[in-house]
ROKOLSE-239421 format. One record per residue (C-alpha): x, y, z negated; residue number from 1. Coordinates in pm, 1 decimal. Each point is the difference from the previous one (the first is absolute). Layout:
residues N
        x        y        z num
        X        Y        Z NUM
...
end
This chain:
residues 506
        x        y        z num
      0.0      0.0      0.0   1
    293.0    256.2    -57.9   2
    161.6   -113.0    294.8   3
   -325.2    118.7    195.4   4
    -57.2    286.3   -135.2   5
    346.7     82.4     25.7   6
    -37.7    -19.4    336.2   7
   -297.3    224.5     25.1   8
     39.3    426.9     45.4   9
    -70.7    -10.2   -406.9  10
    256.7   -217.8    -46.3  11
    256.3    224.0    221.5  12
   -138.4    295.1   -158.1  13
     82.8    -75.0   -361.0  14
    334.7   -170.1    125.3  15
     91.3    317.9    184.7  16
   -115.7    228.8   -326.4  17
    187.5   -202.9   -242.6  18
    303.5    -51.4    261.6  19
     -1.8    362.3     29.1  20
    -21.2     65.5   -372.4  21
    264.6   -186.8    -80.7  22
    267.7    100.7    288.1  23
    -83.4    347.9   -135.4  24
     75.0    -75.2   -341.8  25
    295.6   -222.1    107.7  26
    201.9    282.5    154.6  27
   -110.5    277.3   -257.4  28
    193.6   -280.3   -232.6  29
    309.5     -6.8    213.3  30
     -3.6    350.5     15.9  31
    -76.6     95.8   -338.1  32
    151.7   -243.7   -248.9  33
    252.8   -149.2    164.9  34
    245.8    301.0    -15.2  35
   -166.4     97.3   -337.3  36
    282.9    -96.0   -216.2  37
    246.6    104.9    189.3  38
   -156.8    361.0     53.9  39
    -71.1     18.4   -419.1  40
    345.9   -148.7    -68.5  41
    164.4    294.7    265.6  42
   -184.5    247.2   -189.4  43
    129.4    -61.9   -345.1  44
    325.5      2.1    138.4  45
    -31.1    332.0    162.5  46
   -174.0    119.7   -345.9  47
    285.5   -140.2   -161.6  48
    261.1    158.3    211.5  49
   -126.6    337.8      6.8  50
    -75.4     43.6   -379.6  51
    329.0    -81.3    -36.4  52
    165.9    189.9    246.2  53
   -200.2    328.0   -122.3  54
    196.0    -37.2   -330.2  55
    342.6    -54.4    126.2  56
    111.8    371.6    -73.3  57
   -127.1    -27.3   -374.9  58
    177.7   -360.8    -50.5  59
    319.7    170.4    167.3  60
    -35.3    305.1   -280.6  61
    -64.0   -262.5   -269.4  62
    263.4   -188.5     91.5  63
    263.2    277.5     50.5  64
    -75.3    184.8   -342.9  65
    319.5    157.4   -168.5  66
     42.1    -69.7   -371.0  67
    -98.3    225.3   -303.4  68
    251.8    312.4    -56.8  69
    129.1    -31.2   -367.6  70
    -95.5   -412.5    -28.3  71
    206.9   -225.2   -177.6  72
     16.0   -248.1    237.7  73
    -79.9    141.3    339.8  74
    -72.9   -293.0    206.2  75
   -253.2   -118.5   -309.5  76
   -152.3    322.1     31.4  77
     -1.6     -8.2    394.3  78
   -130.8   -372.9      1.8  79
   -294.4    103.5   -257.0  80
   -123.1    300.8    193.5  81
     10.6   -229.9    389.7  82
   -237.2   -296.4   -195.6  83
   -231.0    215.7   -157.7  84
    -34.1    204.5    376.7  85
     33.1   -310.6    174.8  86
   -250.7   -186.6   -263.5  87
   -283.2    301.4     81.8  88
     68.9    -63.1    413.9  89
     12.9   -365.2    -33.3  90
   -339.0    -17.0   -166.3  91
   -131.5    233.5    217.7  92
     72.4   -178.2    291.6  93
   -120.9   -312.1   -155.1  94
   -306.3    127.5    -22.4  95
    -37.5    127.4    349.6  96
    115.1   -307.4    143.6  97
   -152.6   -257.2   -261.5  98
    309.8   -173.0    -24.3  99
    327.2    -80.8   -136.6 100
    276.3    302.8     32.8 101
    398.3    -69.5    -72.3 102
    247.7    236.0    -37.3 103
    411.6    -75.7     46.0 104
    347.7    265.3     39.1 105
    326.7    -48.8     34.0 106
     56.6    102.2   -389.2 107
   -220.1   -228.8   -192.6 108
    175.3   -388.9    -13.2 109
   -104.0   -298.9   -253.8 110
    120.8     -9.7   -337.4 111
    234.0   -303.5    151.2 112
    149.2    272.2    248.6 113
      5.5   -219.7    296.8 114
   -350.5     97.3    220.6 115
   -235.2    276.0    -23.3 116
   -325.7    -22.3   -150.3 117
   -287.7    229.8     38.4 118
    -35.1    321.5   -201.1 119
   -351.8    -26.3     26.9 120
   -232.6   -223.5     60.4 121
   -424.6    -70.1    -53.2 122
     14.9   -368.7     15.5 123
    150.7   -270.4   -179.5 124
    382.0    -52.4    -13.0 125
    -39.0   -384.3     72.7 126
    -97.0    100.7    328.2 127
    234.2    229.1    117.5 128
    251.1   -194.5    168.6 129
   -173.7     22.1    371.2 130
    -98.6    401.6    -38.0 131
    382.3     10.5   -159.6 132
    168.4   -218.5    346.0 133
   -231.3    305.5    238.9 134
    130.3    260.1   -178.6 135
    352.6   -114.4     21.4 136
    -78.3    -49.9    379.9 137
   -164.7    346.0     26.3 138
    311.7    157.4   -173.5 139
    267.6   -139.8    211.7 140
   -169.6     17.5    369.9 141
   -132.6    348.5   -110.5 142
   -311.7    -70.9    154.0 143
   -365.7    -36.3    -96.9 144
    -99.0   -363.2    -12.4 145
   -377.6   -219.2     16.5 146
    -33.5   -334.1   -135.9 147
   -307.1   -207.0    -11.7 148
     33.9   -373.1   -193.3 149
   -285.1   -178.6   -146.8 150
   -241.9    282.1     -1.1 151
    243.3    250.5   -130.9 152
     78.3    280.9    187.2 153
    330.3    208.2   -108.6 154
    130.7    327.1    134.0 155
    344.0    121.7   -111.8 156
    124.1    346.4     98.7 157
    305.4    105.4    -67.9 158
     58.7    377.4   -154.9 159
    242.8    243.3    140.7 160
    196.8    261.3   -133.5 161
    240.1    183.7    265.5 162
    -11.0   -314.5    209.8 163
     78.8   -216.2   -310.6 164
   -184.1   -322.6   -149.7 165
    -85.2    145.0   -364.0 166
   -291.8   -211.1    -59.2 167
   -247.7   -266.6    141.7 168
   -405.1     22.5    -60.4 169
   -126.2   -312.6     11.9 170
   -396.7     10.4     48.7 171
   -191.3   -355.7     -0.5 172
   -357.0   -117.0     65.1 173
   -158.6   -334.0    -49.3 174
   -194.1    -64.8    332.4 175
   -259.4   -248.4   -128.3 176
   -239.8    232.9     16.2 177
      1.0     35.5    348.0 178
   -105.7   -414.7     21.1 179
   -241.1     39.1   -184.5 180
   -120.9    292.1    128.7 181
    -26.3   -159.5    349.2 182
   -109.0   -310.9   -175.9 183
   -306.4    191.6   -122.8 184
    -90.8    174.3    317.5 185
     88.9   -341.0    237.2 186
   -315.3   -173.9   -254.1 187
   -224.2    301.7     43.3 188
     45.5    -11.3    349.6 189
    -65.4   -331.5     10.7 190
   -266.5     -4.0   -186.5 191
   -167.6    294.6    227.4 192
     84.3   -201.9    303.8 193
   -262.8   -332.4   -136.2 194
   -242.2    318.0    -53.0 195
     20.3    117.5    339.4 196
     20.7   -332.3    166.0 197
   -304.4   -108.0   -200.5 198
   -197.3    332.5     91.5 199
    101.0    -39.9    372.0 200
   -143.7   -369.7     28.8 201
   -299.8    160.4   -177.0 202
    -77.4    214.2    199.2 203
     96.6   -180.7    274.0 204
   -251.2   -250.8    -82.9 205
   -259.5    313.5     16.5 206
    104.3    110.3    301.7 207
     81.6   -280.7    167.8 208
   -370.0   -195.6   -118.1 209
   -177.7    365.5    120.9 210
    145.4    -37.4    356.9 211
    -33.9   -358.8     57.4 212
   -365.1     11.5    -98.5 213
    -72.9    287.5    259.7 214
    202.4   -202.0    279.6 215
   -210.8   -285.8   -110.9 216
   -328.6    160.5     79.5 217
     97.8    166.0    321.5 218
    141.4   -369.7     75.2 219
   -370.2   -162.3    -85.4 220
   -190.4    304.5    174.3 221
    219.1    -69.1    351.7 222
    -77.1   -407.7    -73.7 223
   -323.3    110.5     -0.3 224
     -3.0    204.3    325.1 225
    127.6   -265.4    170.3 226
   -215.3   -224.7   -104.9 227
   -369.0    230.6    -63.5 228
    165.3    254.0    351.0 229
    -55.7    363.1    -35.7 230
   -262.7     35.9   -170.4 231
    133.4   -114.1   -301.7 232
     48.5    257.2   -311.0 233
    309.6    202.5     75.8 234
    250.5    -17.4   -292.3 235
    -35.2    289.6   -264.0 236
    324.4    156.2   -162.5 237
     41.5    348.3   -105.0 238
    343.4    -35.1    -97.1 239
    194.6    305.3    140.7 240
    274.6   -197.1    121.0 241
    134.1   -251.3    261.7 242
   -256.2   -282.4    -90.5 243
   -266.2    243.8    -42.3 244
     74.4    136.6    350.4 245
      8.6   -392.1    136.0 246
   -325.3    -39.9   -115.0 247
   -104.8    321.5    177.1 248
    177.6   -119.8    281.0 249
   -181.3   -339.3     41.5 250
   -327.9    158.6    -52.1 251
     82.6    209.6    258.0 252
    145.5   -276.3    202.3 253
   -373.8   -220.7    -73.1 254
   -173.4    337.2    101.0 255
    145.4     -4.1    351.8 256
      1.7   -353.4     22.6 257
   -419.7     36.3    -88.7 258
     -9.4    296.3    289.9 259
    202.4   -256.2    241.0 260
   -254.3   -337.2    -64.4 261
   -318.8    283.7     62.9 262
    178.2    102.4    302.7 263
     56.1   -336.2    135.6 264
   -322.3   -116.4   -100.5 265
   -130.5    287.2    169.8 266
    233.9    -71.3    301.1 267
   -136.4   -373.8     19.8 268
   -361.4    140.9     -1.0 269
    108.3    273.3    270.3 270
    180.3   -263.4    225.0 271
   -202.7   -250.1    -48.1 272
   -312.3    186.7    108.1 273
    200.5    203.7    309.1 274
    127.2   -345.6     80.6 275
   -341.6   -202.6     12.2 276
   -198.1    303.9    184.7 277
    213.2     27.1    323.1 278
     75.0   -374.1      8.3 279
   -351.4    -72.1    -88.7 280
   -140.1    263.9    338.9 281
    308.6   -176.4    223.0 282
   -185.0   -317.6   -111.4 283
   -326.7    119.0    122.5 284
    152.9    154.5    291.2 285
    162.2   -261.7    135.8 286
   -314.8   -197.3    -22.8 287
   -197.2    226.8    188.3 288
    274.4     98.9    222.0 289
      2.3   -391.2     87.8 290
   -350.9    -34.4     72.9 291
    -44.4    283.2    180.1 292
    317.6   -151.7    242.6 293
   -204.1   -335.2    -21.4 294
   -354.0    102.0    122.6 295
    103.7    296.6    208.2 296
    -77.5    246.9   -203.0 297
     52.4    383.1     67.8 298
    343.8    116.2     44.5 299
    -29.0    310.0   -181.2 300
   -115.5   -151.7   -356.9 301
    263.7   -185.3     79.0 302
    224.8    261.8      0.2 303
   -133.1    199.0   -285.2 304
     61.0   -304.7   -193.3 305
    395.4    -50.9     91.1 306
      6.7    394.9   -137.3 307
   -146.4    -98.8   -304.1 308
    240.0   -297.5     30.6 309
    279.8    244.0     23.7 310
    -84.0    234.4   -281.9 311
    -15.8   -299.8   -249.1 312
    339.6   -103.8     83.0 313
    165.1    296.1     40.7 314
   -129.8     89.7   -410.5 315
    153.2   -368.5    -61.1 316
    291.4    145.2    206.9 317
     68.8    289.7   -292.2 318
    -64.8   -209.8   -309.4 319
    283.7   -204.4    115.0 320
    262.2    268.8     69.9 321
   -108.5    179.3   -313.4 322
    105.6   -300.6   -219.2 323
    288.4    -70.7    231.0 324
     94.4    390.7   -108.2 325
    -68.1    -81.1   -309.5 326
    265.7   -338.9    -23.3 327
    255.7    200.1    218.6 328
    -14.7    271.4   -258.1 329
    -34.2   -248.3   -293.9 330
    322.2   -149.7    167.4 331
    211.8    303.0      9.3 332
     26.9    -39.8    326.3 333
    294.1    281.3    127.4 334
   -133.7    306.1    146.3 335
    217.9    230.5    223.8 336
     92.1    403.3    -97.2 337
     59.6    211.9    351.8 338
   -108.6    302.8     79.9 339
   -389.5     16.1    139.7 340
   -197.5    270.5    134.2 341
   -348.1      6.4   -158.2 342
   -154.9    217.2    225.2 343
     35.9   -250.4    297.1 344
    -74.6   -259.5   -236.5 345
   -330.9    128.6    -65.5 346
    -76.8    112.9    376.0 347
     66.2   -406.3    101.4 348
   -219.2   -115.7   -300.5 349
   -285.1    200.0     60.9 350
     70.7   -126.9    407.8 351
   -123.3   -366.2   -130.4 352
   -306.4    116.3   -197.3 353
   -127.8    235.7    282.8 354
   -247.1   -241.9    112.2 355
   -153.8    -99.0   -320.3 356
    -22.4    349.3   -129.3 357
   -195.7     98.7    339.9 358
   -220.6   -254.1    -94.9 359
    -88.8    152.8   -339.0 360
      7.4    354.5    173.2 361
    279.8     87.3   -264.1 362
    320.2    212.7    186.1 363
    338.9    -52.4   -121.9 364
    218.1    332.7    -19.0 365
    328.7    -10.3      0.4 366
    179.9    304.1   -169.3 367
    371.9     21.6     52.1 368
    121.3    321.7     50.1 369
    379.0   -137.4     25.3 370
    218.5   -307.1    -28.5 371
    -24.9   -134.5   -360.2 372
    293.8   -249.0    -26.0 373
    -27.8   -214.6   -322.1 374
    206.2   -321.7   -127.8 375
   -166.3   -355.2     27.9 376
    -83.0   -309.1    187.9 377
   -189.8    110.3    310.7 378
   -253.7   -294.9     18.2 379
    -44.7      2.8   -367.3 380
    -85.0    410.3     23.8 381
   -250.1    -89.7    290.9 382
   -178.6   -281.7   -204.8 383
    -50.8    269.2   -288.1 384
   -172.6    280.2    251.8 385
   -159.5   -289.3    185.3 386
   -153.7    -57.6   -385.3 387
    -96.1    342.9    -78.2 388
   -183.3     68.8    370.4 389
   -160.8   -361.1    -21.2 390
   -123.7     98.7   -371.4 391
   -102.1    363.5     72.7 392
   -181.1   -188.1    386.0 393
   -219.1   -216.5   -248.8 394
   -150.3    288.8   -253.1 395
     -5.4    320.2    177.3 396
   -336.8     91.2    162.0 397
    -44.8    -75.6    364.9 398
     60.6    384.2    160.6 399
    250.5    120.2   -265.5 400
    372.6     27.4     99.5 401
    267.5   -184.7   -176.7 402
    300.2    201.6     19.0 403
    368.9   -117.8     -6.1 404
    273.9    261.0   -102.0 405
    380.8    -11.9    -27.1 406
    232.3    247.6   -163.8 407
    314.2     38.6   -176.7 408
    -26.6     98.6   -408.1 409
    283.4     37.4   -254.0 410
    233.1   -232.3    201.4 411
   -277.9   -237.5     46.4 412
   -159.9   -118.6    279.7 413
   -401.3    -53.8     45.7 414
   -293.5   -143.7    136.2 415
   -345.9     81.4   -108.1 416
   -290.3   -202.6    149.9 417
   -342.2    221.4   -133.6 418
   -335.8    -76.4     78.3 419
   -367.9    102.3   -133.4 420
   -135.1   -309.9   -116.3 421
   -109.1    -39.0   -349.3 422
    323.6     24.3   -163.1 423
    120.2   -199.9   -257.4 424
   -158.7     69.2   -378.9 425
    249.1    108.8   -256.5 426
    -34.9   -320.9   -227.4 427
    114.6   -184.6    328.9 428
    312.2    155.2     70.7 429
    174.4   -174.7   -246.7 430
    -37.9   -349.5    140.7 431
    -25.0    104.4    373.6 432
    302.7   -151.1     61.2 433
    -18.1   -282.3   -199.9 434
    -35.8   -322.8    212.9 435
   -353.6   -135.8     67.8 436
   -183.2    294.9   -152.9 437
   -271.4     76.6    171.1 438
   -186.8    401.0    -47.4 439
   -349.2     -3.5    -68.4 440
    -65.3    107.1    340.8 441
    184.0   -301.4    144.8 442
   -360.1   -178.4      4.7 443
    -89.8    141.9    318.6 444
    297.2    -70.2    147.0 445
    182.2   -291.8     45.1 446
    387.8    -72.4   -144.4 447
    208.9   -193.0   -213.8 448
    125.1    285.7   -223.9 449
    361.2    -35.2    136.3 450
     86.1    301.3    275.0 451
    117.0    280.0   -270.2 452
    134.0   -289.1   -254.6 453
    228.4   -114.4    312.5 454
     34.8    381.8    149.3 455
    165.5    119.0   -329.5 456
    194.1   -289.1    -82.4 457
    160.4     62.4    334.7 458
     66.4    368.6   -101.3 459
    195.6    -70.8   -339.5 460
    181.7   -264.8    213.0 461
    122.3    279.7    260.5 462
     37.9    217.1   -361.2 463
   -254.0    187.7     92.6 464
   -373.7     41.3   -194.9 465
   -364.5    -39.5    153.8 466
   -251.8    220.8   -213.2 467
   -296.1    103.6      2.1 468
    -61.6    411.6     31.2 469
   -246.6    226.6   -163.8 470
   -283.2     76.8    315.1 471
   -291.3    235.5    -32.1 472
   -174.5   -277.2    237.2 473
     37.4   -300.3    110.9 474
    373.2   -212.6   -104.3 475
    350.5    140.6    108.8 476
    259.3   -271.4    -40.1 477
    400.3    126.9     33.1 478
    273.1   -245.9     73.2 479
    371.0    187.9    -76.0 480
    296.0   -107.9     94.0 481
    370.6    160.3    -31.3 482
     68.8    222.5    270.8 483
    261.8    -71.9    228.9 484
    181.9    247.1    289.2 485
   -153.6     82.5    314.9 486
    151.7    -38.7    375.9 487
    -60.3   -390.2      3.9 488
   -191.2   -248.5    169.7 489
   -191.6   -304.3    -90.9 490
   -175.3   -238.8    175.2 491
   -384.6    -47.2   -120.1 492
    -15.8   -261.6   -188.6 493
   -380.3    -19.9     81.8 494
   -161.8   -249.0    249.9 495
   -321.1    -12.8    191.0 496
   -193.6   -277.0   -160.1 497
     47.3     36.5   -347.2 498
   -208.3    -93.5   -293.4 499
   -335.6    227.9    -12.8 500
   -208.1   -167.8   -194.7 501
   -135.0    123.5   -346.6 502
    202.8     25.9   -340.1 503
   -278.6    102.3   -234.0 504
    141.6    129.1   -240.9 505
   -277.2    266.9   -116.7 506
end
């Protein structure tokens, strides 16, 4: 059981908390305690050393003190006048320093006469004999000397009078102190360390048990979408942070996948029933058609029926290059970039749909004042104007123009397609382009709900936008492209026979 939950995100969580934890407190160790000692124990030597040496010039006047005018015995009277001064400093600095303070000349020997002995000293005579051997050493190299054994530090400084050895201060301190000084602190730390490791499993317990059980219901609420679809209750987390904003993110995410299944659904309905009515009259038609050839019958029913033949198939005919758009765009299928002139573009477009608007009395105007060269893939810029006139052909009243403009704006390039239909409501705008949406007023007029969903893909493929543009009457759509130099040529990428049948898509 620990081995599986050890391999779970709680598991990893309170691993990485503790992990981290303990690394931290790890190298706060090395850094802090490890040169402890030897930071304390430099310290009290340098305390040592400078209370010392900020008494050298008052040991040098102790120690060079002239006897008593008018004494008996001078160098009695000298010697009792050097310990009492030397007495006062030696204390003093005993204080200062907490330790043991020795004092040696040249002068003062052992009652044996054979080795000097201190004239002062605060500790115990039994142990003078190492404090005695650094004073010696002090005295005859002339220099200060620093000795640390067992614990014990000891500074000797040798005093000068006109560059001559008249005395040796010998200061010592017993460093145990400093062990158990570091002793003390290494066990507090220690002891703060279990705090702090047992707060930061704690709380990584908390934390750890608060996120798992939020991943654990978004987990169960996308189970449940896969298994319930859609329409299953999107997951619910207010958190403020990155699982919060998952959850936001799959309910958006089930939202559009909801708006996708009523699309298709509507899409099946759409091509189902555009599918079964032409195939369904070509069915009838053919029937006729074949009886009529059988018995004889009248040439021109005949021939009405082969148009009515022909109108079927050609509406079959669009469904099945809008969905082969549709998979080519889908595909990512690679469009070219050269330089196109929109104007002649628009001229050769409106060329192919001459005879059906002249059959719905609707003229198409052509307004280009000037070349308007734009960036794109020529076929791909005739398919979206061959979109917007076959859209604006199927609402705008019989008698009403449709006009098609082209101009040059802010480095762009543009093609507006405006007619006087109905126009397009403003709670419809928004999905317009979406595939398979279908405008209210698509009722009366047949379509799939593809020709602007295909027309602007195209566009943002090209990086270019197709929109939709404030009208006073009727819909203006605009499709902009970047603007390219002028003085070139291109071949129209438009041919006679291309797809007019309806796109529906208001």
């Amino acid at each position: 059981m620990i081995r599986t939950a050890l391999r779970g995100l709680r598991g990893r969580l309170l691993l990485a908390f503790v992990a981290t934890s303990a690394v931290t407190l790890a190298v706060a160790a090395a850094i802090t305690l490890s040169p402890l000692q030897q930071q304390l124990r430099d310290e009290a030597t340098s305390q040592l050393q400078d209370s010392t040496e900020t008494m050298r010039t008052d040991f040098k006047d102790a120690l060079t003190t002239g006897p008593v005018k008018g004494a008996e015995d001078p160098r009695a009277s000298k010697r009792g006048r050097r310990y009492r001064k030397l007495l006062e400093l030696g204390y003093d600095l005993s204080e200062r320093t907490n330790g043991r303070v020795s004092v040696t000349d040249d002068l003062y020997e052992s009652s044996a006469g054979d080795s000097p002995a201190f004239l002062f000293d605060t500790g115990s005579t039994a142990t003078q004999a190492r404090p005695l051997a650094d004073a010696m050493r002090a005295r005859r190299e002339g220099l200060s000397t620093t000795e640390i054994r067992d614990d014990e530090l000891t500074f000797a400084m040798p005093v000068f009078d006109d560059e001559k050895v008249v005395g040796v201060v010998v200061a010592q301190r017993d460093l145990t102190e400093v062990a158990r000084t570091v002793t003390s602190v290494r066990n507090a730390f220690f002891t703060a360390a279990a705090i702090g490791l047992a707060v930061a499993i704690l709380l990584a317990i908390t934390l750890s048990g608060t996120l798992t059980r939020r991943l654990g219901r978004l987990q169960r609420s996308a189970l449940r979408i896969t298994a319930e679809g859609p329409e299953a209750p999107a997951p619910l987390d207010r958190g403020r942070d990155e699982v919060g904003d998952l959850a936001r993110a799959i309910g958006r995410m089930q939202e559009e996948l909801r708006r996708q299944e009523a699309a298709r659904r509507s899409f099946v309905s759409t091509a189902s029933h555009e599918l079964r009515t032409p195939l369904t009259i070509l069915q009838g038609t053919m029937e006729l058609l074949d009886e009529d050839l059988r018995d004889g019958g009248d040439l021109t029913d005949a021939q009405e029926q082969v148009a009515s033949a022909r109108r079927e198939l050609r509406r079959l005919s669009v469904l099945a290059s809008e969905l082969l758009d549709l998979s080519r765009l889908d595909a990512a299928v690679q469009l070219r970039s050269e330089p196109v002139e929109l104007g002649e573009i628009a001229r050769a477009v409106k060329a192919e749909f001459e005879l059906l608007a002249s059959e719905r009395d609707t003229a198409l105007v052509v307004d280009s004042p000037g070349p308007c060269w734009g960036t794109g893939d020529p076929a791909a810029c005739a398919r979206v104007v061959r979109i917007l006139i076959d859209n604006a052909l199927r609402y705008a009243p019989p008698g009403e123009p449709i006009k098609i403009t082209t101009s040059r704006e802010n480095g762009s390039a543009v093609v507006r397609v405006a007619d006087h239909g109905p126009g397009v409501p403003p709670e419809e705008r928004a999905h317009i382009f979406e595939r398979f949406h279908r405008g209210k007023a698509s009722s009366e007029v047949s379509g799939f709900g593809l020709g602007l969903a295909i027309g602007r893909e195209l566009a943002e493929r090209m990086s270019g936008t197709l929109d939709i543009e404030p009208s006073s009457r009727g819909a203006k759509f605009a499709l902009t492209l970047p603007a390219t130099g002028d003085g070139k040529h291109v071949r129209s990428p438009v041919s006679a026979g291309a797809d007019l049948g309806p796109t529906g898509d208001r």
